[in-house]
N, CA, C and O atoms as a GROMACS GRO file, in nm:
protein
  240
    1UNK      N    1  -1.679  11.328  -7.919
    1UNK     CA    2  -1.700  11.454  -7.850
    1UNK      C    3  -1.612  11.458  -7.728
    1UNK      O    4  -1.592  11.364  -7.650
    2UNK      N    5  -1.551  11.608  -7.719
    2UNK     CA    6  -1.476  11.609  -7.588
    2UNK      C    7  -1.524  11.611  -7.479
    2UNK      O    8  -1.619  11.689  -7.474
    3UNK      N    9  -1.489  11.524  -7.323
    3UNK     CA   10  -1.564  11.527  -7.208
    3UNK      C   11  -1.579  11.680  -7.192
    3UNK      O   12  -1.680  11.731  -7.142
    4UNK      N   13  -1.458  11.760  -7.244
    4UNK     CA   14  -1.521  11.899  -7.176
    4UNK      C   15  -1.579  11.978  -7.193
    4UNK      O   16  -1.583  12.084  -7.130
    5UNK      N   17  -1.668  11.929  -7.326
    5UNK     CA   18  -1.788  11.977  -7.325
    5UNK      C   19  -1.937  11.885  -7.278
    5UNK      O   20  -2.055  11.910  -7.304
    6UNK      N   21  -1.891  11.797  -7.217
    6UNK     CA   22  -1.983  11.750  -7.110
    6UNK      C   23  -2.155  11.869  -7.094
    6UNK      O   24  -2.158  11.990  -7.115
    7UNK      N   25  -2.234  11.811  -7.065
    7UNK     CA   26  -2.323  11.897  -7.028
    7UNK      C   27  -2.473  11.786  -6.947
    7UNK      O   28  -2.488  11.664  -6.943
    8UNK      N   29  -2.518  11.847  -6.918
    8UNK     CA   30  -2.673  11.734  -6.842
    8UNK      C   31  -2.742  11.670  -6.938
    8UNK      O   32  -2.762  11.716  -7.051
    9UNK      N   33  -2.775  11.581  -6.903
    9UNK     CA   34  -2.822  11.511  -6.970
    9UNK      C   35  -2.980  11.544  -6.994
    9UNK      O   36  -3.017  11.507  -7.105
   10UNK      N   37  -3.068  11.597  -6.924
   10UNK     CA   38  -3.167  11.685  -6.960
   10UNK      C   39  -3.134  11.798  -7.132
   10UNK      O   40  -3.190  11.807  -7.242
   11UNK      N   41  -3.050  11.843  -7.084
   11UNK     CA   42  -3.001  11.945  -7.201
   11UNK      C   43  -2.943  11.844  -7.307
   11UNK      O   44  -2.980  11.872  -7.421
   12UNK      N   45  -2.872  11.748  -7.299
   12UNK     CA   46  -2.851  11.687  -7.430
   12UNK      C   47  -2.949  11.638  -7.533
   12UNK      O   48  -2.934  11.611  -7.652
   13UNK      N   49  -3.063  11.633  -7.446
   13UNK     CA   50  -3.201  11.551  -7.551
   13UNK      C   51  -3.228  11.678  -7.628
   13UNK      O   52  -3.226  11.669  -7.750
   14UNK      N   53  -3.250  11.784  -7.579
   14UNK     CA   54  -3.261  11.906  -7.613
   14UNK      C   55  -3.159  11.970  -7.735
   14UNK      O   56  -3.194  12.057  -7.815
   15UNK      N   57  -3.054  11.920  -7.729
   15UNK     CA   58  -2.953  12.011  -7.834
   15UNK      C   59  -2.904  11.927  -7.961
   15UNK      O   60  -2.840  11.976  -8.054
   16UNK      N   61  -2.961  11.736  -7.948
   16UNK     CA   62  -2.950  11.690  -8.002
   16UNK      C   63  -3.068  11.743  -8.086
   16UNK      O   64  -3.054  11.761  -8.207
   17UNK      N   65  -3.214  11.774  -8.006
   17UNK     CA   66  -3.269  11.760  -8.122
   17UNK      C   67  -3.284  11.914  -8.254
   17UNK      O   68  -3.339  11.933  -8.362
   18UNK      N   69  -3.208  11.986  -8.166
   18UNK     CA   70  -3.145  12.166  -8.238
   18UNK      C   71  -3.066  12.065  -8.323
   18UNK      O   72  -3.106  12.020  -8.430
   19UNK      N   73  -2.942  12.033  -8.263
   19UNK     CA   74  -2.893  11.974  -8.366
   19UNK      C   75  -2.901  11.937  -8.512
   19UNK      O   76  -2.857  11.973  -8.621
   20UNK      N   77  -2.980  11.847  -8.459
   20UNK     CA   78  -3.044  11.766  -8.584
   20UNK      C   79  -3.101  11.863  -8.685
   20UNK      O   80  -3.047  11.878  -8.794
   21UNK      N   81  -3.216  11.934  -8.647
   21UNK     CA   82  -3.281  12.035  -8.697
   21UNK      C   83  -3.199  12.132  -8.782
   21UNK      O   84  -3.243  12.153  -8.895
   22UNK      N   85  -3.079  12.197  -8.744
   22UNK     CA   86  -3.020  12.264  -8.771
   22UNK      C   87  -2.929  12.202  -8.876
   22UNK      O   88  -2.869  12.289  -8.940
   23UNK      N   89  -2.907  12.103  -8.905
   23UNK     CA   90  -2.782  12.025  -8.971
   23UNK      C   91  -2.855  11.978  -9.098
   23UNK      O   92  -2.806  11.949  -9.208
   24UNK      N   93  -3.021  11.976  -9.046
   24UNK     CA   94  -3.083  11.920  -9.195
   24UNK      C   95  -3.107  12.069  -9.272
   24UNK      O   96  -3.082  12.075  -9.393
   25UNK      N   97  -3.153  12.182  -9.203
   25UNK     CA   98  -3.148  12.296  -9.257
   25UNK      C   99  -3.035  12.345  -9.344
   25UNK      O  100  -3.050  12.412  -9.446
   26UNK      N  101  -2.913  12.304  -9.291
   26UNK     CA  102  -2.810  12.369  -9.316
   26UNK      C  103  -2.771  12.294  -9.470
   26UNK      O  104  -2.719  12.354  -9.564
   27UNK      N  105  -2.815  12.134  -9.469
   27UNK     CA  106  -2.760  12.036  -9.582
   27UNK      C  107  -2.877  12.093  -9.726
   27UNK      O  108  -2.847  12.100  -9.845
   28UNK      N  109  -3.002  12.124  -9.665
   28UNK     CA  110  -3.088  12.198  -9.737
   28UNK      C  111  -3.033  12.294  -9.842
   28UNK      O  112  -3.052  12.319  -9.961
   29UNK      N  113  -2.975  12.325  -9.768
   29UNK     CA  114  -2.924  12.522  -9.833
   29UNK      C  115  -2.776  12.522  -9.912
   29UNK      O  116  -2.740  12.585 -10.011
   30UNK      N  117  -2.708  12.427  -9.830
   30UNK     CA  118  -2.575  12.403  -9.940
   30UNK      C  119  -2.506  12.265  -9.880
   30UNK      O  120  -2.449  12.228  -9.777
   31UNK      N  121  -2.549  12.213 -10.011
   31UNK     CA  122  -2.510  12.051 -10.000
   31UNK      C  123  -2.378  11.991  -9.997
   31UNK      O  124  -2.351  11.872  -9.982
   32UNK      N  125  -2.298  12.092 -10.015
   32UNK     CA  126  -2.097  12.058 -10.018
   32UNK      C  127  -2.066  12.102  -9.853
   32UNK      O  128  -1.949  12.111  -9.815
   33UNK      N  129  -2.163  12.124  -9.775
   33UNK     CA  130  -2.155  12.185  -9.632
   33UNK      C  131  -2.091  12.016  -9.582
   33UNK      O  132  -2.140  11.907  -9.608
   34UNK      N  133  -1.940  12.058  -9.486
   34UNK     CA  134  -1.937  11.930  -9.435
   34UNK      C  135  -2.023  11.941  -9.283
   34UNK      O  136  -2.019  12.025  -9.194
   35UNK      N  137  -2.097  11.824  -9.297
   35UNK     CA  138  -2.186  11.789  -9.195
   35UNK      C  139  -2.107  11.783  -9.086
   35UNK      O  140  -2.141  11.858  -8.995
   36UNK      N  141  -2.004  11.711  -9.066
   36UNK     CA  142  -1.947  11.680  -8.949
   36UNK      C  143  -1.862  11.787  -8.874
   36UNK      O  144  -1.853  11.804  -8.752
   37UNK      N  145  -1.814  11.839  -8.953
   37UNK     CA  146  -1.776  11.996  -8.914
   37UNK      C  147  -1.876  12.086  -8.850
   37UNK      O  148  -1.854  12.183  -8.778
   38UNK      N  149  -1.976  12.044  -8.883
   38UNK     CA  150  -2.137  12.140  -8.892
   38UNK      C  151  -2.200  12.104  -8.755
   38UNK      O  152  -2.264  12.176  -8.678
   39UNK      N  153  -2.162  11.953  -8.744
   39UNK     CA  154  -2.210  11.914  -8.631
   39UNK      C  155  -2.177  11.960  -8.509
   39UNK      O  156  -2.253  12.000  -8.421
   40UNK      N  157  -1.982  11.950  -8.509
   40UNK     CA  158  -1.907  11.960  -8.396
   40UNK      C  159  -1.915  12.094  -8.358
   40UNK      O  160  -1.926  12.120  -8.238
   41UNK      N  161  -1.910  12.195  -8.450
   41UNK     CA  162  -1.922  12.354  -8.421
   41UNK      C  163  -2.051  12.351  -8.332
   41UNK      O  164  -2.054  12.349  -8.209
   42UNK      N  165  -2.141  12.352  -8.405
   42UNK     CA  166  -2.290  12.320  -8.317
   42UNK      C  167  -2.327  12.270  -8.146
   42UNK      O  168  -2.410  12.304  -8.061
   43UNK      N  169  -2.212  12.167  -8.156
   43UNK     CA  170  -2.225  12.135  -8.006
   43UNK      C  171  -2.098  12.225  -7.894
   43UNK      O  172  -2.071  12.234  -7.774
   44UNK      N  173  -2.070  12.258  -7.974
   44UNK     CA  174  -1.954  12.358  -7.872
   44UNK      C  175  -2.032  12.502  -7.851
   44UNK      O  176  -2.026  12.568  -7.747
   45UNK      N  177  -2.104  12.535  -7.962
   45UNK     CA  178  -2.208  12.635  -7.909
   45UNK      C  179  -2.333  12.589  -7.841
   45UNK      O  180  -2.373  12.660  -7.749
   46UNK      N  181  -2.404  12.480  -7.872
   46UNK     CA  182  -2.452  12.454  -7.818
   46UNK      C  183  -2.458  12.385  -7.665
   46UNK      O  184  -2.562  12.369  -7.601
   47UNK      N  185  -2.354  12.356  -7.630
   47UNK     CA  186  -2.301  12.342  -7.486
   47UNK      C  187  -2.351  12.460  -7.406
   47UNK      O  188  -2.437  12.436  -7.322
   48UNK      N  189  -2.314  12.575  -7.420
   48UNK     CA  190  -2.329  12.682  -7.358
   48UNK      C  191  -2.528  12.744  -7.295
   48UNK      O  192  -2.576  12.824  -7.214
   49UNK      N  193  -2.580  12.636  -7.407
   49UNK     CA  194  -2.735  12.686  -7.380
   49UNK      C  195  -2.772  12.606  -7.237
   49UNK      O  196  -2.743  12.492  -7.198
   50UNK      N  197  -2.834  12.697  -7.186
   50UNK     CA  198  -2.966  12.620  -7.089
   50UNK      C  199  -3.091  12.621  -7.083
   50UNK      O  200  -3.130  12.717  -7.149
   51UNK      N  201  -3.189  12.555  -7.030
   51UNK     CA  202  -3.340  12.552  -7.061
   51UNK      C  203  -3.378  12.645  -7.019
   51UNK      O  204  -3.496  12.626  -6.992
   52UNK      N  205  -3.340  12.778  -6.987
   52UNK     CA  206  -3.397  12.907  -6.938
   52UNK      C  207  -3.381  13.010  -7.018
   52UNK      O  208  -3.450  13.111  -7.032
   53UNK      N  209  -3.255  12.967  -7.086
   53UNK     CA  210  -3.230  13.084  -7.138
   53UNK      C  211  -3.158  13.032  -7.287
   53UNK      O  212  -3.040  12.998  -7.292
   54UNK      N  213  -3.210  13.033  -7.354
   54UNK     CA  214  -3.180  12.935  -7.554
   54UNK      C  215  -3.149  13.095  -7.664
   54UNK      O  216  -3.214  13.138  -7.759
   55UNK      N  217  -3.052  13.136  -7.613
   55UNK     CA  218  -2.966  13.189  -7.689
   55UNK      C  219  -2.875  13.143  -7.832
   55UNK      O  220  -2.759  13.102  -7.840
   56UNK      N  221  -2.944  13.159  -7.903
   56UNK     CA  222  -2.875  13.055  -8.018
   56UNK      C  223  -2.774  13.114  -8.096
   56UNK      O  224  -2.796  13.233  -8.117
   57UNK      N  225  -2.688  13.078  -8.136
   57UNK     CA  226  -2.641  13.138  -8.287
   57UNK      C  227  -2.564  13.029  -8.350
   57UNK      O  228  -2.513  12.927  -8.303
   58UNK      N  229  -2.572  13.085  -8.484
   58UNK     CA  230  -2.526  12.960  -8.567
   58UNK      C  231  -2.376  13.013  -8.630
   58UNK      O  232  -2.341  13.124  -8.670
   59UNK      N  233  -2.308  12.889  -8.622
   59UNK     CA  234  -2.182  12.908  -8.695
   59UNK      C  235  -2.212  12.889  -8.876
   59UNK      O  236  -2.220  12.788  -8.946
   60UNK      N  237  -2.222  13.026  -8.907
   60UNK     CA  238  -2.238  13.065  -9.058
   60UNK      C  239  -2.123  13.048  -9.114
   60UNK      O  240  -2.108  13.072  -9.234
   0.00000   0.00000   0.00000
């Protein structure tokens, strides 16, 4: 992961566990999905969230 998407470490426990969540959903639904691609998109949007305000969207 790039430092510049750096973020707090409060919020990382947090987006790891979207993460996760989201990556098993996603392997659910179509299994040729590359995960790691799936992952990295995920945390570049997910960088942007904070605990106030969890605006999500998913890279479809």
């Amino acid at each position: 992961m790039s430092n510049r998407w750096k973020i707090e470490d409060s919020n990382d426990r947090l987006i790891n566990i979207f993460c996760e969540y989201w990556l098993r959903f996603a392997l659910q639904i179509d299994k040729h999905i590359s995960a790691l691609i799936f992952r990295s998109d995920w945390y570049v949007l997910a960088s942007t969230l904070t605990l106030d305000r969890l605006t999500l969207t998913l890279p479809l």
